[in-house]
N, C-alpha and C positions, 0 to 999 in steps of 0.2 A: 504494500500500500504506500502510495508517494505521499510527501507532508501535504501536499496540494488535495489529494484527499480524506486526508485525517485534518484538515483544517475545513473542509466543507461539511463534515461528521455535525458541526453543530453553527450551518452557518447562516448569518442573520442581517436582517435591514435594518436594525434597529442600532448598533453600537459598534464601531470599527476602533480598536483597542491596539494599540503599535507601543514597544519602547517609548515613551514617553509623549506617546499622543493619547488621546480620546478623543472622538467625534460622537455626538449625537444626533440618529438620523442627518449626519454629513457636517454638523454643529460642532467646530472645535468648542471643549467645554470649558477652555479659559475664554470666547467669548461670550459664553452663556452665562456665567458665573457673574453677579451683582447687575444682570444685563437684563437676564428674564424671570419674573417670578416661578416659585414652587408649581402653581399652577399652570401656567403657560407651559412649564416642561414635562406636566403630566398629560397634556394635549400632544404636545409632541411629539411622545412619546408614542401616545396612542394611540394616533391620527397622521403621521406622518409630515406635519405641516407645523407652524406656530399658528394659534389662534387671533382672529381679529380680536380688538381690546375688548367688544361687545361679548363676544364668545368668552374669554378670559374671566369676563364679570359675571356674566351667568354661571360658567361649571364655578366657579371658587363661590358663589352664594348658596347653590346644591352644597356641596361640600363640607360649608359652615353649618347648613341647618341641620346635618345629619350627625355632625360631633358626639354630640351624649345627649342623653334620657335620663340618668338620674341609676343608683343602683338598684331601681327595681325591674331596669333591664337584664333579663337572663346575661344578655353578653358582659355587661359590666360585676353582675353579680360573681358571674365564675372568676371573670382576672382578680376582685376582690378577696375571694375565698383561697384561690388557688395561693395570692401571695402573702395571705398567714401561714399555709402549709410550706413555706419554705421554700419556694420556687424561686427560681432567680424571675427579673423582669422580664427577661423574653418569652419565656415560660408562662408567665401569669398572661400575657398581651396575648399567646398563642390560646392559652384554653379560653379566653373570651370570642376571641375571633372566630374559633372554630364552631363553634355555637350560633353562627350566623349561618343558619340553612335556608329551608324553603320557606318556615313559619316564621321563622323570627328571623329577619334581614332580605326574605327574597323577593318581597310583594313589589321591591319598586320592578324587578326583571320580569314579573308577572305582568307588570302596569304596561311598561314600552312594547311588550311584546303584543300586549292589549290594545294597545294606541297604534301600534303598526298594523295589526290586525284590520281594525275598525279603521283605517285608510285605506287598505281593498278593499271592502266594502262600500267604500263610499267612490270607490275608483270609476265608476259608472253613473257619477252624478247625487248617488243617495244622498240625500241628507245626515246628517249630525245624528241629529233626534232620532232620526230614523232607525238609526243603526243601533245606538244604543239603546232606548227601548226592546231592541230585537234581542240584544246582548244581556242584559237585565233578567230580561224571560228566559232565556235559556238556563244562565246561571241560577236564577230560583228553580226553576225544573229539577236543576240535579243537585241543588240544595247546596251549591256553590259560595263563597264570599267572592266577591268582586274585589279585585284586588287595588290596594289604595285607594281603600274610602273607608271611613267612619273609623275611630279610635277608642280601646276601651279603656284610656282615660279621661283624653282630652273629649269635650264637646264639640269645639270646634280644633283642632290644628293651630296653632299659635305661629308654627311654619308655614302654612299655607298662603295667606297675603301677602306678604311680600314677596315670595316667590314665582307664584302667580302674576303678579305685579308687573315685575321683571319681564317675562314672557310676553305679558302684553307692549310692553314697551317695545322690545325687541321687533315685536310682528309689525306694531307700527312702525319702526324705523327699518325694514323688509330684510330684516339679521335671519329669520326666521321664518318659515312658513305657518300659517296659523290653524294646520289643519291638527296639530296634536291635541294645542290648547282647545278648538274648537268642544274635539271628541271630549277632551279629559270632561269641561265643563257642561256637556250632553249626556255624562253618565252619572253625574251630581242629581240633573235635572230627574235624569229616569229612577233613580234610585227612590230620591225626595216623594216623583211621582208614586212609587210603587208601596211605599212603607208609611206615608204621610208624614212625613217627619223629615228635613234635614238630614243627610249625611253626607259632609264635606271632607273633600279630601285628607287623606293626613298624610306625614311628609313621605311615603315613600309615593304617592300620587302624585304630589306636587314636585318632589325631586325627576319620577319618571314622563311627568309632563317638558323640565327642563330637560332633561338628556334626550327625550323622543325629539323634542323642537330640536337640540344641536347635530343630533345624526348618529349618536351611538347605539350601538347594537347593545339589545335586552341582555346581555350576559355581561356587559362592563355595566350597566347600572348597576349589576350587582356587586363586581367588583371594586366601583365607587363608593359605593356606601361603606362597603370594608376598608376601603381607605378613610374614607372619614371617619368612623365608627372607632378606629384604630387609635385615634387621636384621645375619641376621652375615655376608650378601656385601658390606654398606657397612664391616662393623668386620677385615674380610680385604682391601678395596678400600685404606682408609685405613692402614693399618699396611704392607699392599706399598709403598706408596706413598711412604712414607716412609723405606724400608729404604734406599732407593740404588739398586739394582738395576735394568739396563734389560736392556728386552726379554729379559726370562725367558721361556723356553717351557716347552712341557709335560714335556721330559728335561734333565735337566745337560748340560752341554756337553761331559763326559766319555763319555756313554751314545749311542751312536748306534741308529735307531731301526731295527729288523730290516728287510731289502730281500727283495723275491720275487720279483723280475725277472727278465729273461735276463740270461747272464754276458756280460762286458765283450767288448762289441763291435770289432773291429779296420774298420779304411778298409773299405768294401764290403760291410760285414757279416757278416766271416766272425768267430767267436768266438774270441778269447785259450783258449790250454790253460790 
């Protein structure tokens, strides 16, 4: 096997690495370096291109609303527990992360793929309304959640306006096409319709509304939200970490966790009165 082929073994558009070079997607990274923000080089990165400043403002406000929850997010709960049990920090950031699957972290990849969806659909003219109404009934059918909408804390999403916000702006100054935002706010409408009651997006809707408008593919929304998400399971990792505290778990030591068992078995199995 020639070097020529054991250097194509793992070879990539994304980073050309030489004795004392670096280039990013063709980007020497001492130019890049105090030149382009953190977010600008995770477009980059992931898009092949730099981001216009508007694009820039958008993914880094996504980014911002998805930080932290508070630790009554499973993901934040584990890097917490995990770093009284003695785990170094990468350790604790990993078993938070990892916790980020379908249910808890995936509804924004659910959302974009949702909103790309409902843009075939609409590929022939349909209406907004249309489509979602249609979309609503199916998922009641099969007794579905419609992905990014309604919160069971929040009433309404505290992330949602401004975010939103953004998107509208963008579509008016034509950064954007306004067919995501259309959908996202035509499954509000049918939801609202169907259950008589509000229920507004929460931020993985409002995040997968901003990433559907910028053009990435439902599998990096989720990958984004891991990147943000990463941010305040390392600043909940770090601060457990330092409290003192070992081996916390998920109740006080005072709360014992309800039992559903049989009662208290006596020798041979007969039951205590």
């Amino acid at each position: 096997m020639t070097h020529e082929e054991i250097g194509d073994w793992w070879s990539t558009s994304l980073t050309r690495v030489a004795p004392g070079e670096i280039e990013l997607r063709g980007y020497p990274v001492q130019d890049v370096i105090g030149r382009h923000g953190f977010v600008e080089v995770v477009w980059l990165m992931l898009r092949g291109e730099l981001p216009e400043p508007a694009q820039a403002r958008m993914l880094e406000s996504a980014l911002v609303s998805g930080v932290d929850h508070g630790p009554q997010a499973p993901s934040i709960a584990a890097a917490r527990m995990a770093a009284t049990c003695g785990l170094g920090l990468n350790n604790a950031v990993a078993s938070g992360v990892n916790l980020l699957g379908d249910v808890h972290g995936g509804a924004g990849q659910q959302c974009v793929a949702l909103l790309n969806e409902m843009a075939e659909r609409r590929s022939d003219g349909t209406g907004a309304d249309v489509v979602a109404e249609s979309i609503v009934a199916e998922y009641r059918e099969r007794g579905g959640y419609v992905p990014g909408f309604g919160h069971r804390f929040h009433p309404r999403d505290p992330r949602r306006d401004p975010l939103l916000d953004m998107v509208r702006e963008a579509v008016r100054e034509g950064v954007v096409d306004a067919g995501p935002l259309e959908s996202a706010l035509a499954l509000e409408k049918a939801l609202e319709g169907r259950r008589g009651r509000a229920v507004p997006m929460n931020i993985d809707g409002a995040t997968a509304t901003v990433y559907a408008s910028l053009g990435f593919a439902p599998e990096l929304a989720r990958g984004l939200f891991v990147l943000s998400r990463s941010v305040g399971i390392l600043a909940h990792a770090w601060e457990e970490g330092n409290s003192g505290a070992r081996i916390k778990g998920p109740l006080p030591r005072a709360v014992l966790a309800g039992y559903t068992g049989p009662a208290t078995r006596l020798p041979g199995g007969v039951h205590a009165d």
